[in-house]
Structure formats: C-alpha cells, structure tokens
N, CA, C and O of each residue as an XYZ file, in Angstrom:
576
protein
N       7.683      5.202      2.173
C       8.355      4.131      2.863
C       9.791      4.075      2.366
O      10.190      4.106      1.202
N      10.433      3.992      3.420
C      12.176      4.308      2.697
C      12.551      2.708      2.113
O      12.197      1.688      2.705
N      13.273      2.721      0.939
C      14.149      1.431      0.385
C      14.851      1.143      1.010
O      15.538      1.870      1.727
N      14.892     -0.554      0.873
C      16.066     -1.446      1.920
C      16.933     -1.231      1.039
O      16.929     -1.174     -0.191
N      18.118     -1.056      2.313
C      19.046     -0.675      1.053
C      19.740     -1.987      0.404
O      20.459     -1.867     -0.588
N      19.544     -2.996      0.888
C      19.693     -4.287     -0.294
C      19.329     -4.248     -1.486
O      20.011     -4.716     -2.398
N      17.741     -3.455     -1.713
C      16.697     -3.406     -3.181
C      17.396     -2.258     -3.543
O      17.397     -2.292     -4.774
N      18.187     -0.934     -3.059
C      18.124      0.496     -3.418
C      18.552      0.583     -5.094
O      18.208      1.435     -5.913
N      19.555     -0.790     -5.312
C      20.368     -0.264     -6.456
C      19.046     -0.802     -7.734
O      19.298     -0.889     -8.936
N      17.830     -1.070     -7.188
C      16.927     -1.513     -8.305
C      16.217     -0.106     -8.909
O      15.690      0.014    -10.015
N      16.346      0.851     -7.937
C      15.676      2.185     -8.040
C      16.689      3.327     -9.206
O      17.902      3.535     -9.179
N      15.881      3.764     -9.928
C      17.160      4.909    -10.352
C      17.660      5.717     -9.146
O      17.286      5.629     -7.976
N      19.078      6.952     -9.974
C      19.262      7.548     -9.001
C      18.612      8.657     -8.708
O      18.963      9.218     -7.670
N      17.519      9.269     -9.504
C      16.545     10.051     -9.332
C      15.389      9.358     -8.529
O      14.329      9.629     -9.093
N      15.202      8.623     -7.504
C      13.912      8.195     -7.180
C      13.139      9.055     -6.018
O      11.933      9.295     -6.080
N      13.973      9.479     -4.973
C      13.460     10.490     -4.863
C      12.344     12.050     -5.457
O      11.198     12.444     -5.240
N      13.199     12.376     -6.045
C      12.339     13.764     -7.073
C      11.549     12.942     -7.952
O      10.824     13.559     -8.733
N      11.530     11.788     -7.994
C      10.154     11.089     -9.500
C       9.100     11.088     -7.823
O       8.223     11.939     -7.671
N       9.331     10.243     -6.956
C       8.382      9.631     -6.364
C       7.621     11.255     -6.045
O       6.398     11.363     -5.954
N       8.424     12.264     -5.923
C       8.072     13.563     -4.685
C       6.715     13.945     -6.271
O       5.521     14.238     -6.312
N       7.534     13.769     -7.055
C       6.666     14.139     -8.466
C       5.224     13.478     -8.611
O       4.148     14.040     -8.812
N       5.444     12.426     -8.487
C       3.960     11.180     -8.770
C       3.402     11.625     -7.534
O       2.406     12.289     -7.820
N       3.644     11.556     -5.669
C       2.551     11.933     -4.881
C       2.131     13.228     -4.677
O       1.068     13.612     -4.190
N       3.291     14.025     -5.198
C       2.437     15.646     -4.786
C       2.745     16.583     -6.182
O       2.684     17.813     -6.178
N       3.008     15.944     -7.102
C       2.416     17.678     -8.190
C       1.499     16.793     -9.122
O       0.620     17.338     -9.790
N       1.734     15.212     -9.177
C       0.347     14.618    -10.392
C      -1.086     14.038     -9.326
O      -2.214     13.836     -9.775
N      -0.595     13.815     -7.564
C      -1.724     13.312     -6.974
C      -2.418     14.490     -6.368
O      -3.618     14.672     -6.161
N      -1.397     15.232     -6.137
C      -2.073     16.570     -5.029
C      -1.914     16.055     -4.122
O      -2.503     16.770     -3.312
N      -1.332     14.904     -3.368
C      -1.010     14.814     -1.758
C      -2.321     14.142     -1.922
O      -3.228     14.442     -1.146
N      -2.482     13.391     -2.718
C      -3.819     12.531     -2.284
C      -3.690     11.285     -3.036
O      -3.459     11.324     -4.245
N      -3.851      9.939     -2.266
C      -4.264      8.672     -3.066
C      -5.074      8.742     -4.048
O      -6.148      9.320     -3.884
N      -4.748      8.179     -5.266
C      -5.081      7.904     -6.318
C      -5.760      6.982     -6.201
O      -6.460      6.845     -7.203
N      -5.973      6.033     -5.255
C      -7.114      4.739     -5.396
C      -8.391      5.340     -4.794
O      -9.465      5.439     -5.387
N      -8.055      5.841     -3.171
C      -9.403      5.796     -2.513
C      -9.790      7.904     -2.067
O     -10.830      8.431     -1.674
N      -8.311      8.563     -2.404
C      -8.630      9.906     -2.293
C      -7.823     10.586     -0.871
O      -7.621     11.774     -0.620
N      -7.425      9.259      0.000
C      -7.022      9.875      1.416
C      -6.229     10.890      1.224
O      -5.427     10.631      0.327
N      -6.063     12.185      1.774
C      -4.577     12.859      1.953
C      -3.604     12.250      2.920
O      -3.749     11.669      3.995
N      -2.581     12.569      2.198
C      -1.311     12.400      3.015
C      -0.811     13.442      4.062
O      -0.957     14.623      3.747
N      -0.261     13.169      5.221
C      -0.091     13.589      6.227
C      -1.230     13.807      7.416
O      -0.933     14.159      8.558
N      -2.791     13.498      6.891
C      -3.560     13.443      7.739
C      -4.000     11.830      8.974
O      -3.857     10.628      8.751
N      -4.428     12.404      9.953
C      -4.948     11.361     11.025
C      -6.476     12.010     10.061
O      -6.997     13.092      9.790
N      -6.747     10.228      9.764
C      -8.097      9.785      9.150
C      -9.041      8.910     10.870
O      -8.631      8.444     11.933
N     -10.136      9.072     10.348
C     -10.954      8.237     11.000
C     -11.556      7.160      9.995
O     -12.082      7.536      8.947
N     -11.468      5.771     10.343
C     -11.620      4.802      9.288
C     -12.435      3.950     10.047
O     -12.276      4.139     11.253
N     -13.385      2.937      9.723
C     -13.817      1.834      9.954
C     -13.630      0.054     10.239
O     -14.109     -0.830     10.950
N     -12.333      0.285      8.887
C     -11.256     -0.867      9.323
C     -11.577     -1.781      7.788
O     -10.724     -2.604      7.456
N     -12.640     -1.619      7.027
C     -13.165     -2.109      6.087
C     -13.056     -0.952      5.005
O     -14.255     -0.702      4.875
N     -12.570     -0.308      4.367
C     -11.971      0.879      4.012
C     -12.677      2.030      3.929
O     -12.260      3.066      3.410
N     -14.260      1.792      4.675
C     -14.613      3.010      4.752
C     -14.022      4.035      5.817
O     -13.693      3.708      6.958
N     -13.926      5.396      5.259
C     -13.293      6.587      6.039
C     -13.679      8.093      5.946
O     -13.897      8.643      4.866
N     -13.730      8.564      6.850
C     -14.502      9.748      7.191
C     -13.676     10.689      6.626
O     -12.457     10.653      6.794
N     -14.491     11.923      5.661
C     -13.562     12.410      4.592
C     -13.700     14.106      5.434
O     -14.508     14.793      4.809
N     -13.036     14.936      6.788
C     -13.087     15.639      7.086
C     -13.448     17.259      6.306
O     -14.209     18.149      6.685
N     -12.688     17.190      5.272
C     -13.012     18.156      4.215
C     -14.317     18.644      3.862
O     -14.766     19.785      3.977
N     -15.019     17.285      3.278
C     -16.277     17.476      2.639
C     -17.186     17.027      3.583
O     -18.397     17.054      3.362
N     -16.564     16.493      4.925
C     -17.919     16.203      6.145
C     -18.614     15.191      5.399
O     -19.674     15.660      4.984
N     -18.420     13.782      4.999
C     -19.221     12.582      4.909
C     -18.207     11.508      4.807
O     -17.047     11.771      4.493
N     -18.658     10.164      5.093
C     -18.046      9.171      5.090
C     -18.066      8.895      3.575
O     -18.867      9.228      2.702
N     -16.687      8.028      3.537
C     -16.629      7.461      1.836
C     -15.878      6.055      1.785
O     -15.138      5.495      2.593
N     -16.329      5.717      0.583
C     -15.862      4.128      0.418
C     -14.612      3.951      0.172
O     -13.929      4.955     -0.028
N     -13.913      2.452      0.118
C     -12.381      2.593     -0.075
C     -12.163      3.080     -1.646
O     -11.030      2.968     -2.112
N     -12.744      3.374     -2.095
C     -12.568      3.942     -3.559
C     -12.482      5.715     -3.955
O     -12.160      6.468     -4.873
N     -13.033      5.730     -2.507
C     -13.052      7.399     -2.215
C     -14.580      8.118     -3.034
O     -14.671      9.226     -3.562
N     -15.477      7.224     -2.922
C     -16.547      8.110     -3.525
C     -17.820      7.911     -2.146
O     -18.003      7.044     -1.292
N     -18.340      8.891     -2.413
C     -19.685      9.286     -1.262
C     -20.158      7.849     -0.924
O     -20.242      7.078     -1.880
N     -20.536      7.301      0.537
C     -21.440      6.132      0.468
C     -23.034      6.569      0.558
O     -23.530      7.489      1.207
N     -23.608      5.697     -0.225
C     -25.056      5.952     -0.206
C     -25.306      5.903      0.802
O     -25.487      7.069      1.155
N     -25.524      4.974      1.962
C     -26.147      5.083      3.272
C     -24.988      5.159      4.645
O     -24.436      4.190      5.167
N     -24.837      6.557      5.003
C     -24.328      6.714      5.842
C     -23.792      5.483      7.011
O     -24.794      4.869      7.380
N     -22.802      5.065      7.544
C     -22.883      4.257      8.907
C     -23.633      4.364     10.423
O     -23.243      5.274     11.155
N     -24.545      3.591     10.844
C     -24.916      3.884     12.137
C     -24.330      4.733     13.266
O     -23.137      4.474     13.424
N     -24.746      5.561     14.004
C     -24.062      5.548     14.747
C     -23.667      4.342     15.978
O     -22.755      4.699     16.724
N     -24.036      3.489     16.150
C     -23.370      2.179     16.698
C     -22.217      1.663     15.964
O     -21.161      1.335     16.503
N     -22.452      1.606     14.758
C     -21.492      0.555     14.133
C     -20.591      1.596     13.965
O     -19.683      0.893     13.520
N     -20.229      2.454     13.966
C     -19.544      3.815     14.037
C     -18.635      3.650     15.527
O     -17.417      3.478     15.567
N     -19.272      3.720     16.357
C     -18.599      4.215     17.883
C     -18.080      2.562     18.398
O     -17.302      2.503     19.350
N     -18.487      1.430     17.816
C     -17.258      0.504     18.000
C     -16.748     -0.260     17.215
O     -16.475     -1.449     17.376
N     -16.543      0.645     15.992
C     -14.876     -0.104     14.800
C     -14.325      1.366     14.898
O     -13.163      1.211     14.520
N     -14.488      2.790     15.204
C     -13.804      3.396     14.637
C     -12.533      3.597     15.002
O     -12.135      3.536     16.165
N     -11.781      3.868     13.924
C      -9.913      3.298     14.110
C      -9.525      5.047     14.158
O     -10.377      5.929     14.253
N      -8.088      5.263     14.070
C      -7.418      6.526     13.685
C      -6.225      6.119     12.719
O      -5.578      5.113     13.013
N      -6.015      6.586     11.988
C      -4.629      6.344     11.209
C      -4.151      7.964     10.748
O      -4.666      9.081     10.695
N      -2.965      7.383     10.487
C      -1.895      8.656      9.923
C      -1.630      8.444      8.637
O      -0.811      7.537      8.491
N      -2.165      9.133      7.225
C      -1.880      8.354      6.357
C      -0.590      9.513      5.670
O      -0.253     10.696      5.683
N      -0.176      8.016      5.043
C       1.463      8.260      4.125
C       1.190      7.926      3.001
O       0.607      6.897      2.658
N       1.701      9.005      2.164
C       1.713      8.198      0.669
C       2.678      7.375     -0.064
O       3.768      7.546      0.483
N       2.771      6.677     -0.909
C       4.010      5.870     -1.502
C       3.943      5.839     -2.582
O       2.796      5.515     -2.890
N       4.882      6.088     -3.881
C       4.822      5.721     -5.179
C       5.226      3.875     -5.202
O       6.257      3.273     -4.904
N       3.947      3.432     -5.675
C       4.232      2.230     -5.859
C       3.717      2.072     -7.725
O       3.023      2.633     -8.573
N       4.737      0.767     -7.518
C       5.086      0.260     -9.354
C       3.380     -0.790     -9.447
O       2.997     -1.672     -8.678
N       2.806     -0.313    -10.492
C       1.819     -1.200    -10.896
C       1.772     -2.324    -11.272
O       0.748     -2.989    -11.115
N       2.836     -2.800    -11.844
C       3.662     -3.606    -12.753
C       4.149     -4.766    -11.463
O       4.101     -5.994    -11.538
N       4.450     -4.226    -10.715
C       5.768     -4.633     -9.504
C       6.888     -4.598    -10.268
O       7.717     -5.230     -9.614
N       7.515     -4.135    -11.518
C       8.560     -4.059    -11.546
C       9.621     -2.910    -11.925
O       9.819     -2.472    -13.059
N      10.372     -2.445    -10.531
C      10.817     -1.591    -10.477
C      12.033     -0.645    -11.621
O      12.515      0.480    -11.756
N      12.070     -2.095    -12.284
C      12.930     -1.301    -13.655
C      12.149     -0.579    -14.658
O      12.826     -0.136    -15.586
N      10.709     -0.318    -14.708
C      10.034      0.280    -15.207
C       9.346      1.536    -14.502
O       8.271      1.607    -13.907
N      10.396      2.583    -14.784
C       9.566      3.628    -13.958
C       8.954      5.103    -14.907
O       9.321      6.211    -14.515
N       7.852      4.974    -16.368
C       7.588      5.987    -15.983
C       6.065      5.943    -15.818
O       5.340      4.983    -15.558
N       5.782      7.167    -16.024
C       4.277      7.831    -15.071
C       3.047      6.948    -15.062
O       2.099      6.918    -14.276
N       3.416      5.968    -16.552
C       1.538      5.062    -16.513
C       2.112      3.773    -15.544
O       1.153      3.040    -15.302
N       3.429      3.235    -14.881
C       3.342      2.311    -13.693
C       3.433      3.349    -12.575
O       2.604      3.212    -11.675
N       3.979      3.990    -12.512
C       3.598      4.897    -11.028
C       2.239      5.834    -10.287
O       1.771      6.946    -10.531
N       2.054      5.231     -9.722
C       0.868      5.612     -8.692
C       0.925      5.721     -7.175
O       1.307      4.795     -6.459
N       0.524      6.905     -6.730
C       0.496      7.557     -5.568
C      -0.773      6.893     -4.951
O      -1.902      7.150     -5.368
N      -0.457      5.800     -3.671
C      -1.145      4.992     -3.155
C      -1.272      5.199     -1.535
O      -0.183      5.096     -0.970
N      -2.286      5.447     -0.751
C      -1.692      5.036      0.851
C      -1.209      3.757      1.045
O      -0.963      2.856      0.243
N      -1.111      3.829      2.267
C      -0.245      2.429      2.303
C      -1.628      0.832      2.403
O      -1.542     -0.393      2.317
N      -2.915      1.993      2.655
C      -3.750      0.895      2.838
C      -4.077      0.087      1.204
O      -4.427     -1.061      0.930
N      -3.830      1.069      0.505
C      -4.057      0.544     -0.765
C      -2.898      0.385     -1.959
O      -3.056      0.171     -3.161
N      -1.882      0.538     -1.316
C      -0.752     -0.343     -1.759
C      -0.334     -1.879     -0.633
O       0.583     -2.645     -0.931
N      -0.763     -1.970     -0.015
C      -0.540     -2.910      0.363
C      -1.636     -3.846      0.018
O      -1.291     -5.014      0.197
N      -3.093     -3.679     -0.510
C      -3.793     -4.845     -0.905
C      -3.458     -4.851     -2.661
O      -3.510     -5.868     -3.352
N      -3.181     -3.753     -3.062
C      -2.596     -3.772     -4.450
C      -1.000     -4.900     -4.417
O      -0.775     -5.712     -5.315
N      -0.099     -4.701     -3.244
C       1.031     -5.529     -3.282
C       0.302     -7.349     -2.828
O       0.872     -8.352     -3.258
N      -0.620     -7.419     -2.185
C      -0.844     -8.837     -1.690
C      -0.440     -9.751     -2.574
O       0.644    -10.267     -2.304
N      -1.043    -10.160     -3.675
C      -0.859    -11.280     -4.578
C       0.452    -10.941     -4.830
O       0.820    -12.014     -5.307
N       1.321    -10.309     -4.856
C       3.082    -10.352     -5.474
C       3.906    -11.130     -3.720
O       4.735    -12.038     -3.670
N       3.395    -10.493     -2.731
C       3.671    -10.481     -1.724
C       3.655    -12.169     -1.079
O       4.481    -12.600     -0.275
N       2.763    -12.772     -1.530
C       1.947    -14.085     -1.514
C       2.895    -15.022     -2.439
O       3.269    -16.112     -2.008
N       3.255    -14.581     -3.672
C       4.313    -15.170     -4.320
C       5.552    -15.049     -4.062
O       6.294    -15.898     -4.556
N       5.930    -14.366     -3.528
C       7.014    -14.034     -3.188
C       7.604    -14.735     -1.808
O       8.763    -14.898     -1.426
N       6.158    -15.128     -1.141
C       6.750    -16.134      0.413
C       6.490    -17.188     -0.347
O       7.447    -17.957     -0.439
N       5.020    -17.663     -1.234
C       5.879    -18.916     -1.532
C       7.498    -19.194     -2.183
O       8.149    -20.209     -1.936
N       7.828    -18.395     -2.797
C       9.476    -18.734     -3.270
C      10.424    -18.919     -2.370
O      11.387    -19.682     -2.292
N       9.834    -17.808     -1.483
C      11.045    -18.206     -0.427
C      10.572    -19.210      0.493
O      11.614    -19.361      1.132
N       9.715    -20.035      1.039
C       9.438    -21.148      1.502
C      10.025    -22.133      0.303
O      10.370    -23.242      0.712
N      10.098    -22.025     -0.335
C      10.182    -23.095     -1.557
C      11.927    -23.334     -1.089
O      12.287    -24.419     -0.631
N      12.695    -22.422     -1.239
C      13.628    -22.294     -1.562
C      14.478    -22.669     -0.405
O      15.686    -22.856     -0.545
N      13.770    -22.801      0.928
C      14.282    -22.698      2.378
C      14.339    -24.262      2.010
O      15.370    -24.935      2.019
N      13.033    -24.727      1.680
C      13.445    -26.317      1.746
C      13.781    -26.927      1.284
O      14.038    -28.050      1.718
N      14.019    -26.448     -0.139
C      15.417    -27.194     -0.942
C      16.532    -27.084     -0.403
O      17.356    -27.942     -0.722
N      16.994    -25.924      0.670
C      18.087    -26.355      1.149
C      17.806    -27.295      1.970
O      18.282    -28.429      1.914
N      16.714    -26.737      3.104
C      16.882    -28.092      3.781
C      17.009    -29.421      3.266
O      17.881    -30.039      3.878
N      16.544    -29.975      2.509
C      16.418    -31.286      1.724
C      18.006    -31.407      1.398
O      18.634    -32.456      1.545
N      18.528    -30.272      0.966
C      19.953    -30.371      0.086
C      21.181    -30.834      1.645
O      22.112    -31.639      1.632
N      20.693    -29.984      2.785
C      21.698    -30.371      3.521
C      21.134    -31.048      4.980
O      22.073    -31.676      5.469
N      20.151    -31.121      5.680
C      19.232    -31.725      6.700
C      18.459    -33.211      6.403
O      18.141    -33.979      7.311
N      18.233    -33.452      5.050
C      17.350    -34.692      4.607
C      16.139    -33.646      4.388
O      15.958    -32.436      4.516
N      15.257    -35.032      3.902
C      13.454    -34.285      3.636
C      12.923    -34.045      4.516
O      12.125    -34.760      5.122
N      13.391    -32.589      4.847
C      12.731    -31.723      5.904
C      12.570    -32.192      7.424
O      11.566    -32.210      8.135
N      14.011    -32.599      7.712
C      14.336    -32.953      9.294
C      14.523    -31.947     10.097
O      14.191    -31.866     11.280
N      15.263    -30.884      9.194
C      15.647    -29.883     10.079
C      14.695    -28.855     10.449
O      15.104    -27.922     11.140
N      13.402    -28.898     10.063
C      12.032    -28.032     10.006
C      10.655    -28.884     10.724
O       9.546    -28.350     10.753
C-alpha cells in the first residue's frame, strides 16, 4: 500500500528495499499470519477461511489445514475472490521503530484486523478533537 505522502517523512529513506526485504526474501511472498501468497486471486469464504490452491484444501485464517472441510452449499453461496497484496506493517504501530522483530509481512486482510484497535483510537481522537473546535468556535456542538 503506497504512503500518504503527509506520513512519508515518518518512514526512513530506505523503506522501500526494507519493506521489499520483510515480504519477499524473510516471508517468501507469503503472509506471515494466515500463509496467503501475494499476487494471487484467492478463493475465500469471507470469515477467513480460504482455499489454499497449491496444496488443494481449504485453510483457516491462520493458514493451517481445517479439520472439517466446508459443505459444498455453504461453499457455493459465500464464496468471494480476492487479489491478495502484501504489506510490511509495524507491530508496534510505531513507525519510528523499524527493525525485523516489528516488521511483518501481512495481507491486507490481516493487517487490517491487526490495525483495528489503533484505527478505533485514532477516530476517537479525531472525533474528540473536531469538537473541541466546535465547542471552541460554534458553541456546544451547534455546528454538528
């Protein structure tokens, strides 16, 4: 996922060649949480189980074998397609710490439930912060 370039100057100027480093010579082009490769159209369920083409069986969002296969019903109406991408994301969330034990090669399905709770704090601040102005220049929340 490319940096806004508002955040860019939080990144070193090597972030490129670290990130290319963490998803493809320490992951192998594969998520580190659940196993997906990168650059493939997956078949998924929507609940993170996903059909692992390679080894021909479905697997959990953790990327290991499921014990009992999915129906074929419950199969033929959730199944999704995705394109998966990989991302070096910070474990930590904080980007001034970059070496190898906060960086992890994540899809985006599992960096984004890994980002939720930062993500969650982060709108409350900025809700917070919207209405102190308002308060500061509208009254208690006239202008909202």
């Amino acid at each position: 996922m490319p940096i806004r370039p508002e955040y860019r100057f939080f990144y070193p100027i090597d972030w490129p060649q670290l990130s290319h480093e963490i998803r493809f010579v320490r992951a192998k082009g594969q998520c580190e949480q659940c196993g997906r490769p990168h650059g493939r159209v997956v078949l998924h369920l929507g609940d993170g189980r996903w059909w692992d083409g390679d080894a021909g069986r479905w697997r959990c969002d953790r990327g290991r074998q499921l014990a009992t296969q999915p129906a074929a019903a419950e199969i033929a109406g959730a199944v999704r397609r995705t394109r998966v991408y990989l991302a070096t994301a910070h474990r930590n969330h904080d980007t001034s710490v970059n070496d190898a034990r906060n960086l992890a090669a994540w899809c985006q399905r599992c960096h984004i439930l890994h980002d939720a709770p930062e993500h969650r704090r982060r709108r409350r601040a900025t809700m917070m912060r919207r209405r102190a102005v308002g308060d500061l220049f509208a009254g208690v929340y006239g202008a909202f």
